[in-house]
PDB file of N, CA, C and O in Angstrom:
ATOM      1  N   UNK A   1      -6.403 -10.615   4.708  1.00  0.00           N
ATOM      2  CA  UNK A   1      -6.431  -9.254   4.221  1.00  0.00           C
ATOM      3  C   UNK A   1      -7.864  -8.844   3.926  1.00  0.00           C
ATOM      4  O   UNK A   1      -8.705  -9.733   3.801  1.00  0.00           O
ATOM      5  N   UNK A   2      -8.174  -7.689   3.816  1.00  0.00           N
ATOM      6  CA  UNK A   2      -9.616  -6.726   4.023  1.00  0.00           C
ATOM      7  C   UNK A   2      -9.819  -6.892   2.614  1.00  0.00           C
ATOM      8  O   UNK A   2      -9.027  -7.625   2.022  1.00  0.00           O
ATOM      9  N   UNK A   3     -10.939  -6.221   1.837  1.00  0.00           N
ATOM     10  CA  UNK A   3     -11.351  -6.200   0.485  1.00  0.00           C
ATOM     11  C   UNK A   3     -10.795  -5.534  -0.167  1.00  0.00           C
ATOM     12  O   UNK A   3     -10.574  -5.689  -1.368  1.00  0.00           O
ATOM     13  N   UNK A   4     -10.297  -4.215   0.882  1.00  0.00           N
ATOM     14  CA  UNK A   4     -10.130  -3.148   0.126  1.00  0.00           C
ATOM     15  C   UNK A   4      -8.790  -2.215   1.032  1.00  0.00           C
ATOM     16  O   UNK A   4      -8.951  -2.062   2.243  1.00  0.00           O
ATOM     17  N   UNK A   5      -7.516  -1.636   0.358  1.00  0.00           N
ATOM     18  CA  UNK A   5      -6.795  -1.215   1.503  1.00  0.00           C
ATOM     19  C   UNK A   5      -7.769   0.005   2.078  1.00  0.00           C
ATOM     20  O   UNK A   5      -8.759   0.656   1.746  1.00  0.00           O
ATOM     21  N   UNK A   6      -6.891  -0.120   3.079  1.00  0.00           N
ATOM     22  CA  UNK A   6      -7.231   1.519   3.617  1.00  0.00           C
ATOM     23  C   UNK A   6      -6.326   2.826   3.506  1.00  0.00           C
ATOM     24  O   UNK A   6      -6.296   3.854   4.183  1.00  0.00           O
ATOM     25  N   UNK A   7      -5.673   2.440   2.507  1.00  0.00           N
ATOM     26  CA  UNK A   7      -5.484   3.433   2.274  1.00  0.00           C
ATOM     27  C   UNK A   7      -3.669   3.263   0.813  1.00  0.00           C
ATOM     28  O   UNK A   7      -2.631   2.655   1.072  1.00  0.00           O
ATOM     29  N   UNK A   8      -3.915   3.863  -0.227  1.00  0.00           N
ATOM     30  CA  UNK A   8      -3.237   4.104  -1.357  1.00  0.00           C
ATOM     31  C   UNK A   8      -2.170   5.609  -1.430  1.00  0.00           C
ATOM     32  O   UNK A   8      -2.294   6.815  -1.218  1.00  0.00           O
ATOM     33  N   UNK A   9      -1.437   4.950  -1.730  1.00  0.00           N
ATOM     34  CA  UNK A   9      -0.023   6.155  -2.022  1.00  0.00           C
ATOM     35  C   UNK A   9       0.169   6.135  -3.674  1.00  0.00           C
ATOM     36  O   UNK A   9       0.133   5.128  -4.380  1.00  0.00           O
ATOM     37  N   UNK A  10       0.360   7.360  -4.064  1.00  0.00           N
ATOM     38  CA  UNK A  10       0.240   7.048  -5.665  1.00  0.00           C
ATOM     39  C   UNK A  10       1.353   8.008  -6.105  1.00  0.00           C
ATOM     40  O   UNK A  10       1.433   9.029  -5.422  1.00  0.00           O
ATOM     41  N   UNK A  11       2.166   7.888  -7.042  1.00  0.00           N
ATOM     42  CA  UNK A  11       3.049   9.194  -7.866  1.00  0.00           C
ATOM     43  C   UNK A  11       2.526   8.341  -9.278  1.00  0.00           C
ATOM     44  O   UNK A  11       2.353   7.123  -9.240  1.00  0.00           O
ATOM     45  N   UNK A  12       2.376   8.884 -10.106  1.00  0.00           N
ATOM     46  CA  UNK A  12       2.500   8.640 -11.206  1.00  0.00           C
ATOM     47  C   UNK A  12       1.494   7.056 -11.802  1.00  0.00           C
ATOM     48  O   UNK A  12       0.285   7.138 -11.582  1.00  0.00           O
ATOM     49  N   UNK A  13       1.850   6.107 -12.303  1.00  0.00           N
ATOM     50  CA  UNK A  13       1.772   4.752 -11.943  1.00  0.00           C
ATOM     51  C   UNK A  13       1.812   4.314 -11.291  1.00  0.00           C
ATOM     52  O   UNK A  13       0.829   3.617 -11.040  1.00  0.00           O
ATOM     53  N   UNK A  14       2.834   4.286 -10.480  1.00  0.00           N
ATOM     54  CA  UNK A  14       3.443   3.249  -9.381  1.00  0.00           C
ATOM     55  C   UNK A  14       2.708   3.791  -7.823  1.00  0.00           C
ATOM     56  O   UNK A  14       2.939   4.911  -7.369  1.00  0.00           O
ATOM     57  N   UNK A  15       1.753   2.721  -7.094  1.00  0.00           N
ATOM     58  CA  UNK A  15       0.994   3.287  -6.014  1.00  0.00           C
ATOM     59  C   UNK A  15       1.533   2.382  -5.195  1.00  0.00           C
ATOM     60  O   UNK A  15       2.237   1.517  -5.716  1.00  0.00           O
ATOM     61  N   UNK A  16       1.327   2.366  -3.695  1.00  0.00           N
ATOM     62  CA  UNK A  16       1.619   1.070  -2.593  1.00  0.00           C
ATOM     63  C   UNK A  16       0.359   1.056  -2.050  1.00  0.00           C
ATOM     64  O   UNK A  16       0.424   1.989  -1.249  1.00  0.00           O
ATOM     65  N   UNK A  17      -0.334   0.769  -2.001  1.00  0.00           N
ATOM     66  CA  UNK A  17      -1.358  -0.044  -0.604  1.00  0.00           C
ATOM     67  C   UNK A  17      -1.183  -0.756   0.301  1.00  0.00           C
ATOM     68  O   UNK A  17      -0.437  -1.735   0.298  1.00  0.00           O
ATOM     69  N   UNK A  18      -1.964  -0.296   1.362  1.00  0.00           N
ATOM     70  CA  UNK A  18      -1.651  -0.376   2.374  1.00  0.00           C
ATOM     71  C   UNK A  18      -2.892  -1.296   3.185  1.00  0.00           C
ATOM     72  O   UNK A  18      -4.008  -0.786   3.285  1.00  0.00           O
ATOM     73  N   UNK A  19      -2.642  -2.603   3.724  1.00  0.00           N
ATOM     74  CA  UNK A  19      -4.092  -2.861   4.138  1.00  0.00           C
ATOM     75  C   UNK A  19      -3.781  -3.146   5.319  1.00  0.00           C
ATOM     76  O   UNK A  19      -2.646  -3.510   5.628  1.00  0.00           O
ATOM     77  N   UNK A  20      -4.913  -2.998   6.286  1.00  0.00           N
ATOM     78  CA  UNK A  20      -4.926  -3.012   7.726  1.00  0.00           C
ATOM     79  C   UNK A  20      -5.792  -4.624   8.099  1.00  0.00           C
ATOM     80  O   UNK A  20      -6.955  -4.808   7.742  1.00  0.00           O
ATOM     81  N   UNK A  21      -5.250  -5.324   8.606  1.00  0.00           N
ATOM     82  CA  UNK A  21      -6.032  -6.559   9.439  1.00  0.00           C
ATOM     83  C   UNK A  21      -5.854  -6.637  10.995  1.00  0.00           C
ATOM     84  O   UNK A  21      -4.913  -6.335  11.728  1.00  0.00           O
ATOM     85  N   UNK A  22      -7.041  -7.126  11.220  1.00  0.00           N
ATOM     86  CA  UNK A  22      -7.579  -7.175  12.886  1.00  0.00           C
ATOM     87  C   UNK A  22      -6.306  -8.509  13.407  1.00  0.00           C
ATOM     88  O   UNK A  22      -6.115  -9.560  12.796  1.00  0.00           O
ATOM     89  N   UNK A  23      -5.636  -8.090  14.585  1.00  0.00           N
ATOM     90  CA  UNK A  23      -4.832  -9.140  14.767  1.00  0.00           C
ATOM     91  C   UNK A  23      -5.928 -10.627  15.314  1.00  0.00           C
ATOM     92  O   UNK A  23      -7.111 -10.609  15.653  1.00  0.00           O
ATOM     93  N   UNK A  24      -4.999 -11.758  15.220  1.00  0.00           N
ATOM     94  CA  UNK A  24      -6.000 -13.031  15.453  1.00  0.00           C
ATOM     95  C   UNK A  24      -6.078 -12.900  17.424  1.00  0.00           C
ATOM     96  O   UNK A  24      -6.576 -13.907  17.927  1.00  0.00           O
ATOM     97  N   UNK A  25      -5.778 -12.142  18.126  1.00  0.00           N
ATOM     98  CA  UNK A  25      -5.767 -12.094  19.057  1.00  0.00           C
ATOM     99  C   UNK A  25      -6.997 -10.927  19.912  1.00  0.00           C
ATOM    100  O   UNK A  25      -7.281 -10.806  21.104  1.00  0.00           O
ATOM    101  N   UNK A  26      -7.559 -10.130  18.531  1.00  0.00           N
ATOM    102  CA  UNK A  26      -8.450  -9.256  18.777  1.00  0.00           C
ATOM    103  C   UNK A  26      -8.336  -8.136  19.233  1.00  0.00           C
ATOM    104  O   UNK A  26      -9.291  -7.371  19.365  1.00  0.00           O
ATOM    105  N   UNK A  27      -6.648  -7.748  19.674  1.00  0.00           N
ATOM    106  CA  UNK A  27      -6.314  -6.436  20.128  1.00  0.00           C
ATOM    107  C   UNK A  27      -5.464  -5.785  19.008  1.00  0.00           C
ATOM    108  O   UNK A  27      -4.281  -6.118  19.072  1.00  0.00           O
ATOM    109  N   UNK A  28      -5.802  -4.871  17.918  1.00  0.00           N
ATOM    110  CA  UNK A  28      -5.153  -4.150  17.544  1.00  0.00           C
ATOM    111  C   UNK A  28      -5.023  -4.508  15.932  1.00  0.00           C
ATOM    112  O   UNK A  28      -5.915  -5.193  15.432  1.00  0.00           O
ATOM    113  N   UNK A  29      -4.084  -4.119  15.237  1.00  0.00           N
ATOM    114  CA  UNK A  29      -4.198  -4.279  13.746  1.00  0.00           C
ATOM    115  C   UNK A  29      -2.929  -4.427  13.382  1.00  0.00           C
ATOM    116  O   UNK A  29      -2.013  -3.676  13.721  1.00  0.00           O
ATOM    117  N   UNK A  30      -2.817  -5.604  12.535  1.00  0.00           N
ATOM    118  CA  UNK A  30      -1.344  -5.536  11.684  1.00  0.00           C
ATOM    119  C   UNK A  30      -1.374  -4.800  10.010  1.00  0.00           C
ATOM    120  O   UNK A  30      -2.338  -4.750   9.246  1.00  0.00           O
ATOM    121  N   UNK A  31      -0.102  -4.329   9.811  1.00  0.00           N
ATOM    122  CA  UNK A  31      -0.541  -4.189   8.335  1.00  0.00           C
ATOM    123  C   UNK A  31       0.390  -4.452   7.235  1.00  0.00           C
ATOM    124  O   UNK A  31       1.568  -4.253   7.531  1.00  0.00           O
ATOM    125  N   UNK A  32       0.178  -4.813   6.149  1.00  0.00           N
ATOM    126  CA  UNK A  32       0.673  -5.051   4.920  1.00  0.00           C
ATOM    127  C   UNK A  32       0.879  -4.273   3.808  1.00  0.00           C
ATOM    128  O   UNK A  32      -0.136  -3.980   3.175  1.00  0.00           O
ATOM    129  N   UNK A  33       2.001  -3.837   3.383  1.00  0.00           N
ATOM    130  CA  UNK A  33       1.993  -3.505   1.627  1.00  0.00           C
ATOM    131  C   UNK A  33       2.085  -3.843   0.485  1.00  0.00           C
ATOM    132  O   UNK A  33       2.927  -4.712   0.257  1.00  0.00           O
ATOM    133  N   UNK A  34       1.269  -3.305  -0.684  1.00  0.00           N
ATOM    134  CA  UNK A  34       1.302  -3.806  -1.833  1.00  0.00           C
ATOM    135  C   UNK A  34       2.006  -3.208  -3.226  1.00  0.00           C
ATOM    136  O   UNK A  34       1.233  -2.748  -4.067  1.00  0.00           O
ATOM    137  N   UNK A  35       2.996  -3.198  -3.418  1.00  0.00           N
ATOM    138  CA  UNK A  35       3.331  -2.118  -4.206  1.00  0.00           C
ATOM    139  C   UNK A  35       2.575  -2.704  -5.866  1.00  0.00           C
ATOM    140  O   UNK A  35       2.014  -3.794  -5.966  1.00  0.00           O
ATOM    141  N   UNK A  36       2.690  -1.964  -6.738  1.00  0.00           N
ATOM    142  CA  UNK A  36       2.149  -2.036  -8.148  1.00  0.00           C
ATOM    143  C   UNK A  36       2.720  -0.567  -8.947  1.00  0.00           C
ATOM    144  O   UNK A  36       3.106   0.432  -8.340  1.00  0.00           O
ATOM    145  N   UNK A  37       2.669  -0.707 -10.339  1.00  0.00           N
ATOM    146  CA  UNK A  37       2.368  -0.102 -11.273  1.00  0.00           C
ATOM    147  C   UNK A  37       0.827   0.079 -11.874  1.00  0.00           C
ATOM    148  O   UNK A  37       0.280  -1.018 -11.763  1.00  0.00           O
ATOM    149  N   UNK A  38       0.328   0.610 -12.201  1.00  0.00           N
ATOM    150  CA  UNK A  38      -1.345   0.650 -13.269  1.00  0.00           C
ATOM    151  C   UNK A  38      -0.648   0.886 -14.543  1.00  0.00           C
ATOM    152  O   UNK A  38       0.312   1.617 -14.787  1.00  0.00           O
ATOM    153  N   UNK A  39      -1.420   0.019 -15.393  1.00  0.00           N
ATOM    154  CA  UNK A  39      -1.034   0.050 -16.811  1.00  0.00           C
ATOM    155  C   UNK A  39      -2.899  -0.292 -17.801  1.00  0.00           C
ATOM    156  O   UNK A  39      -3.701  -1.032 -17.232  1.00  0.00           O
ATOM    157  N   UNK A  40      -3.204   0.216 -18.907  1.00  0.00           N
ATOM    158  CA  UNK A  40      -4.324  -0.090 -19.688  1.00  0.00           C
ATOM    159  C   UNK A  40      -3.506  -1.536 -20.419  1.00  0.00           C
ATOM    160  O   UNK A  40      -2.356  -1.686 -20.834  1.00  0.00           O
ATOM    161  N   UNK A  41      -4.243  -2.116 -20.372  1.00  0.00           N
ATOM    162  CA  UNK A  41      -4.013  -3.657 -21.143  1.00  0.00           C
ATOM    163  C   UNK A  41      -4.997  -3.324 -22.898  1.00  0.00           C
ATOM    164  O   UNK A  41      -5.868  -2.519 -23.226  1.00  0.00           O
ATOM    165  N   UNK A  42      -4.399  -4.214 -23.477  1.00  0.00           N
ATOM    166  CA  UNK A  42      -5.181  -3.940 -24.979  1.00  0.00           C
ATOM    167  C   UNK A  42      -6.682  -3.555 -25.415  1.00  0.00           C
ATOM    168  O   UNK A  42      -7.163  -2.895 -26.336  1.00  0.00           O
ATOM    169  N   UNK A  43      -7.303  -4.425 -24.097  1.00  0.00           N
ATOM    170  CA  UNK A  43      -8.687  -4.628 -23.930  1.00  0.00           C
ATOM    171  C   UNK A  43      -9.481  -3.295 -23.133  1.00  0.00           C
ATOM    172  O   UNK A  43     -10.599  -3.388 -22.626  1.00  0.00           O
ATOM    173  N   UNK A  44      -8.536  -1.898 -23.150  1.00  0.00           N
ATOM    174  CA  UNK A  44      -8.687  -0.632 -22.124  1.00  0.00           C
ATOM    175  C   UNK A  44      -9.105  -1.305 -20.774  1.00  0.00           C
ATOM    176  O   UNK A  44      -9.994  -0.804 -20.085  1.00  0.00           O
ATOM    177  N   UNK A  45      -8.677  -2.053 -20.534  1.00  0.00           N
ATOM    178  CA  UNK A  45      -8.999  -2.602 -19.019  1.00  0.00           C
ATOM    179  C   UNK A  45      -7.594  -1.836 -18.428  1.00  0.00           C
ATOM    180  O   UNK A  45      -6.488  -2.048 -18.926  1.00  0.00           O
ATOM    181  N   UNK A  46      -7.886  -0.648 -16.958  1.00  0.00           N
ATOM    182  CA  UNK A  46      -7.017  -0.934 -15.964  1.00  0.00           C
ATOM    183  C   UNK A  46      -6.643  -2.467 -15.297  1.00  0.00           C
ATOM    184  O   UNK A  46      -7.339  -3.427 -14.966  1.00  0.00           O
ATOM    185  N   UNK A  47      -5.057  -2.160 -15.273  1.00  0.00           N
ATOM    186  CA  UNK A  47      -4.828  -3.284 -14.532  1.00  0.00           C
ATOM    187  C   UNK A  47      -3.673  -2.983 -13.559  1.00  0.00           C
ATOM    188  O   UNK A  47      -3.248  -1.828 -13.511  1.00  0.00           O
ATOM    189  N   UNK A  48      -3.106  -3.992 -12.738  1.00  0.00           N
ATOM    190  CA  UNK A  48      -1.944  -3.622 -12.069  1.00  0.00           C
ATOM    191  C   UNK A  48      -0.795  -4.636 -12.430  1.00  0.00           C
ATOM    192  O   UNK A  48      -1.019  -5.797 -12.771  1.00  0.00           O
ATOM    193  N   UNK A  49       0.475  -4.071 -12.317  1.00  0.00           N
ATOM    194  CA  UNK A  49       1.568  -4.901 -12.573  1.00  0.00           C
ATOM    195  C   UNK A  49       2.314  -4.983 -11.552  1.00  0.00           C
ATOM    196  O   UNK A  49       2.587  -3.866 -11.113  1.00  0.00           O
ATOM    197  N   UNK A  50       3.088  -6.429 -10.573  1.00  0.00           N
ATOM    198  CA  UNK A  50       3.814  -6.014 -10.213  1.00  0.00           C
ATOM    199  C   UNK A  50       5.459  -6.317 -10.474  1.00  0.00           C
ATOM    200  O   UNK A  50       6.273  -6.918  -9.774  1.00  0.00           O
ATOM    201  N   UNK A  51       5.590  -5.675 -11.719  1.00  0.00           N
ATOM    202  CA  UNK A  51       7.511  -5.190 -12.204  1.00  0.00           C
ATOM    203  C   UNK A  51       7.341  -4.247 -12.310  1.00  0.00           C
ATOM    204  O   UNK A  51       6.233  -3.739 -12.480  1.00  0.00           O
ATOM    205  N   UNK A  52       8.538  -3.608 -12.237  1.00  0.00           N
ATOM    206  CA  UNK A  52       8.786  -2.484 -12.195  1.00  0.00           C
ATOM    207  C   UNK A  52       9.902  -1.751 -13.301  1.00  0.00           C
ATOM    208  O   UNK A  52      10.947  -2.393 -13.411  1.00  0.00           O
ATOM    209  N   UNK A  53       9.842  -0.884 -13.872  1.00  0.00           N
ATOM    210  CA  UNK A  53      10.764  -0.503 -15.338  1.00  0.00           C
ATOM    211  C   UNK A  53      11.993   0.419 -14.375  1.00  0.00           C
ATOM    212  O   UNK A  53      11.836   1.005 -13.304  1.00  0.00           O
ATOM    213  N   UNK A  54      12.855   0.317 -14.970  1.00  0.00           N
ATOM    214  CA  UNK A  54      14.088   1.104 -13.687  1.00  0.00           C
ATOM    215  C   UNK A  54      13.844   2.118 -13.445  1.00  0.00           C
ATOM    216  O   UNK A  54      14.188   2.540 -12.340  1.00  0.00           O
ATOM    217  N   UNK A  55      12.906   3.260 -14.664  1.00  0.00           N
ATOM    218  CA  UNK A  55      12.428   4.649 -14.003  1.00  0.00           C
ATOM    219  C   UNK A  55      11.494   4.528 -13.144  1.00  0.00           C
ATOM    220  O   UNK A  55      10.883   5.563 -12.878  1.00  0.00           O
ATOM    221  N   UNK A  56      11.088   3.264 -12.449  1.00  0.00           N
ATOM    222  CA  UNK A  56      10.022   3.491 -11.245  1.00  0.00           C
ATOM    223  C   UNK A  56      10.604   2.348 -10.494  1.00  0.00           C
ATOM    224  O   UNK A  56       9.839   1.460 -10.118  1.00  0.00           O
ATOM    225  N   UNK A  57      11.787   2.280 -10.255  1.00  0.00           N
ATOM    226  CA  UNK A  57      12.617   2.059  -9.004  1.00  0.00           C
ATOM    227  C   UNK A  57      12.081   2.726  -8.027  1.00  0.00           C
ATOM    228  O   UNK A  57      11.045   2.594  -7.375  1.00  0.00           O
ATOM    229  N   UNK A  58      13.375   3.827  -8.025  1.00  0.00           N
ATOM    230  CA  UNK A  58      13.488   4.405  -7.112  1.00  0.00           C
ATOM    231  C   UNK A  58      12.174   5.526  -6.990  1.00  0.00           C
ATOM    232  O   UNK A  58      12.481   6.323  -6.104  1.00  0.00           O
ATOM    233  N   UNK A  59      10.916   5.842  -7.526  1.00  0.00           N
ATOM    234  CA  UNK A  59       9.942   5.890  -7.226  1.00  0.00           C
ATOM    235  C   UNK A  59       9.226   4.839  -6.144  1.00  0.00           C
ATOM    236  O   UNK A  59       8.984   5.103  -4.966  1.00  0.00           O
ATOM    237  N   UNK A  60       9.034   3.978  -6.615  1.00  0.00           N
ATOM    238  CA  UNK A  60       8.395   2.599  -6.047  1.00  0.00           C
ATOM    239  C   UNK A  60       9.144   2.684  -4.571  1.00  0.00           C
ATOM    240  O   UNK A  60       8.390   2.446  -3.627  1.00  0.00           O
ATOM    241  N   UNK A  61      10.603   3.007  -4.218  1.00  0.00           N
ATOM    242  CA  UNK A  61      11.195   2.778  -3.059  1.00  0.00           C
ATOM    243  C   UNK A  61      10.885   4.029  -2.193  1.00  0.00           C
ATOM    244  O   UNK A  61      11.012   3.698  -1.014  1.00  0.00           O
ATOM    245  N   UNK A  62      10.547   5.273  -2.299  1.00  0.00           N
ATOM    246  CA  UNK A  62       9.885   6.081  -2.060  1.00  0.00           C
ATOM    247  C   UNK A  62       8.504   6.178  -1.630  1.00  0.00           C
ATOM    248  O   UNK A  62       8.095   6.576  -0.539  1.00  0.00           O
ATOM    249  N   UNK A  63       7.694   5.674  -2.838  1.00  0.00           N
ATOM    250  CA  UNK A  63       6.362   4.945  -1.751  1.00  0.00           C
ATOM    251  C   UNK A  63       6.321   4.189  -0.637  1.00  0.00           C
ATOM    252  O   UNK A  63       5.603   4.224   0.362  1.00  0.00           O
ATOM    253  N   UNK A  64       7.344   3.397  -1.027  1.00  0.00           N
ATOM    254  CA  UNK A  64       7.227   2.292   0.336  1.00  0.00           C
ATOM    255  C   UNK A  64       7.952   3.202   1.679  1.00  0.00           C
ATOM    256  O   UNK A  64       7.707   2.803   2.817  1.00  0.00           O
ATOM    257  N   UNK A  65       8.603   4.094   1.538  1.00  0.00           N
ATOM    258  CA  UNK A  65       9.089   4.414   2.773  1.00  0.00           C
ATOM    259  C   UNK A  65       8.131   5.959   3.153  1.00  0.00           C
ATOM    260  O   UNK A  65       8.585   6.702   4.023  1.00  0.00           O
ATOM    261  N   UNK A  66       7.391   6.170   2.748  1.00  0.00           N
ATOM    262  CA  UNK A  66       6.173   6.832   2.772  1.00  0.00           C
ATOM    263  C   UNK A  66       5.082   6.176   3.475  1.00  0.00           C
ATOM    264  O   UNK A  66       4.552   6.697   4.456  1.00  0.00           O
ATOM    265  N   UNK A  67       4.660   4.825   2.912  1.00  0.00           N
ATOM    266  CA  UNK A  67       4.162   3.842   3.433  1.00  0.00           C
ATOM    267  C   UNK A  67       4.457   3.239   5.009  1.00  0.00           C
ATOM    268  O   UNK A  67       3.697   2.850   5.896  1.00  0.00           O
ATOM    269  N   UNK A  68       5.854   3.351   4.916  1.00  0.00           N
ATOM    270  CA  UNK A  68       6.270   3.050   6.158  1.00  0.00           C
ATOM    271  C   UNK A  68       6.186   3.919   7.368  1.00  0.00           C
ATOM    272  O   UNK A  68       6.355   3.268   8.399  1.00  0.00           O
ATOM    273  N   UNK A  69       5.960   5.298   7.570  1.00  0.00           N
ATOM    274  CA  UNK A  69       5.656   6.440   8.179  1.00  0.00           C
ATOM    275  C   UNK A  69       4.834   6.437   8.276  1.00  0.00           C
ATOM    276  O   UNK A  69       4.421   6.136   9.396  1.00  0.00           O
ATOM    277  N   UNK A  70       3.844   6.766   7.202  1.00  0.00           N
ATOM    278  CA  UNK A  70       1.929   6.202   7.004  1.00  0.00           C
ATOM    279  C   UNK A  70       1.328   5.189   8.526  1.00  0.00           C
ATOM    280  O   UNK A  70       0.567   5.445   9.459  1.00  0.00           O
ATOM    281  N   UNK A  71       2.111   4.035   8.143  1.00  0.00           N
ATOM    282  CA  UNK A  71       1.508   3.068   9.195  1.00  0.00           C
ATOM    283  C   UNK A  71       2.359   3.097  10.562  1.00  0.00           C
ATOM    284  O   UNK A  71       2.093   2.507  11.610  1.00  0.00           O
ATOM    285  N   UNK A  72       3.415   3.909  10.287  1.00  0.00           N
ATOM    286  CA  UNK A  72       4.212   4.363  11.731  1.00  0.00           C
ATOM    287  C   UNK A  72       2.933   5.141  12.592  1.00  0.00           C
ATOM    288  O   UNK A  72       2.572   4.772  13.710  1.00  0.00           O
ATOM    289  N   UNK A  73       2.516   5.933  12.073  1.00  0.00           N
ATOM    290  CA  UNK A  73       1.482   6.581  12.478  1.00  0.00           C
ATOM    291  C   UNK A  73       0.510   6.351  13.007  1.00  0.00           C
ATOM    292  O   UNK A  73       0.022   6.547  14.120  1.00  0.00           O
ATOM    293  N   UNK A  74       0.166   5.778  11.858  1.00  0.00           N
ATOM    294  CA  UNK A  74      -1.526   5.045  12.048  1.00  0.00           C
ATOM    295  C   UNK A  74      -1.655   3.809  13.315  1.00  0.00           C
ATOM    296  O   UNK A  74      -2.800   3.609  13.721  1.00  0.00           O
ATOM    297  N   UNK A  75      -0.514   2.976  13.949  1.00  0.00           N
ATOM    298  CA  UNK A  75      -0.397   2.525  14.761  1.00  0.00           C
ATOM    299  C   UNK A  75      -0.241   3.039  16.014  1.00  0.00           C
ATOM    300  O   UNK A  75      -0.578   2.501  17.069  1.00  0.00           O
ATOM    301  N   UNK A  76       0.400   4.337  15.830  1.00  0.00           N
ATOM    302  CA  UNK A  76       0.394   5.424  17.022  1.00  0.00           C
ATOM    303  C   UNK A  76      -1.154   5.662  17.543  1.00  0.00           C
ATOM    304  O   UNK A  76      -1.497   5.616  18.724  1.00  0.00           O
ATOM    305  N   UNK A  77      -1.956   5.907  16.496  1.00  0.00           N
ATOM    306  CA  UNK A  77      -3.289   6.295  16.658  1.00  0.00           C
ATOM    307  C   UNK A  77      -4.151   5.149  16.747  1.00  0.00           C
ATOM    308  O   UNK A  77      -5.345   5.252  17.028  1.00  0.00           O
ATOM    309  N   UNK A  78      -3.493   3.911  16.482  1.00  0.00           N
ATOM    310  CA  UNK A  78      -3.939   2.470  17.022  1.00  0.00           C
ATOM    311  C   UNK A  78      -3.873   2.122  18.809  1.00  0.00           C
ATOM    312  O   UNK A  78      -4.662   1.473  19.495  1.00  0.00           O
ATOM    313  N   UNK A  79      -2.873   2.688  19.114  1.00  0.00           N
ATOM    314  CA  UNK A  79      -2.318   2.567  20.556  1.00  0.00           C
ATOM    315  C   UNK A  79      -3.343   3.627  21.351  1.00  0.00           C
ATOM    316  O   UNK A  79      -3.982   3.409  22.380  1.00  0.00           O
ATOM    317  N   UNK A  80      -3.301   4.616  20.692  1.00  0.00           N
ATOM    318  CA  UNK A  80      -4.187   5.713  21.430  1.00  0.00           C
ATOM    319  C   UNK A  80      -5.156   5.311  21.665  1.00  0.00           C
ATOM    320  O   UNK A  80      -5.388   5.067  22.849  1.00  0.00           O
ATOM    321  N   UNK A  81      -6.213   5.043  20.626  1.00  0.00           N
ATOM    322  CA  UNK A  81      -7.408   4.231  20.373  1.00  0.00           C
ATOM    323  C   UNK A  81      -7.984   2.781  21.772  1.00  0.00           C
ATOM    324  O   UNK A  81      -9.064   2.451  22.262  1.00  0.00           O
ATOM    325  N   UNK A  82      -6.674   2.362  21.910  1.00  0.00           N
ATOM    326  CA  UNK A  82      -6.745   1.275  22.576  1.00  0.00           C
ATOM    327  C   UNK A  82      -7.233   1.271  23.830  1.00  0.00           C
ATOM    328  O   UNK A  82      -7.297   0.218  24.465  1.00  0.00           O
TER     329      UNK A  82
END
């Protein structure tokens, strides 16, 4: 995985990331999601969690199928690219 995704879905707390890696074959990109919550920890440090409280269920399942269109896409424009 990359350092950094390329790209974040956010409502509220609950975001998915999305990271793109070079396949080991050198043609093209696979990709991965990360779902989380952001929460301040005692120490005001952002941090991420990943549970989820039941009001960010069905949020959280929403990102991901957002996510899933996202990189429906972005692979379209991977193919083009090619």
């Amino acid at each position: 995985m990359s350092n950094k995704p390329i790209h974040t879905i956010r409502d509220g707390a609950c975001k998915v990331s999305i990271w793109q890696n070079p396949k080991s074959e050198g043609n093209g990109y696979w990709y991965e999601v990360t779902p989380g919550r952001t929460y301040t920890d005692a120490s005001d440090q952002a941090k991420t969690a990943n549970s989820f409280s039941n009001g960010d269920i069905l949020k959280t399942a929403q990102l991901l199928e957002e996510a899933y269109r996202w990189i429906r896409h972005q692979k379209t424009k991977d193919r083009a690219a090619a």
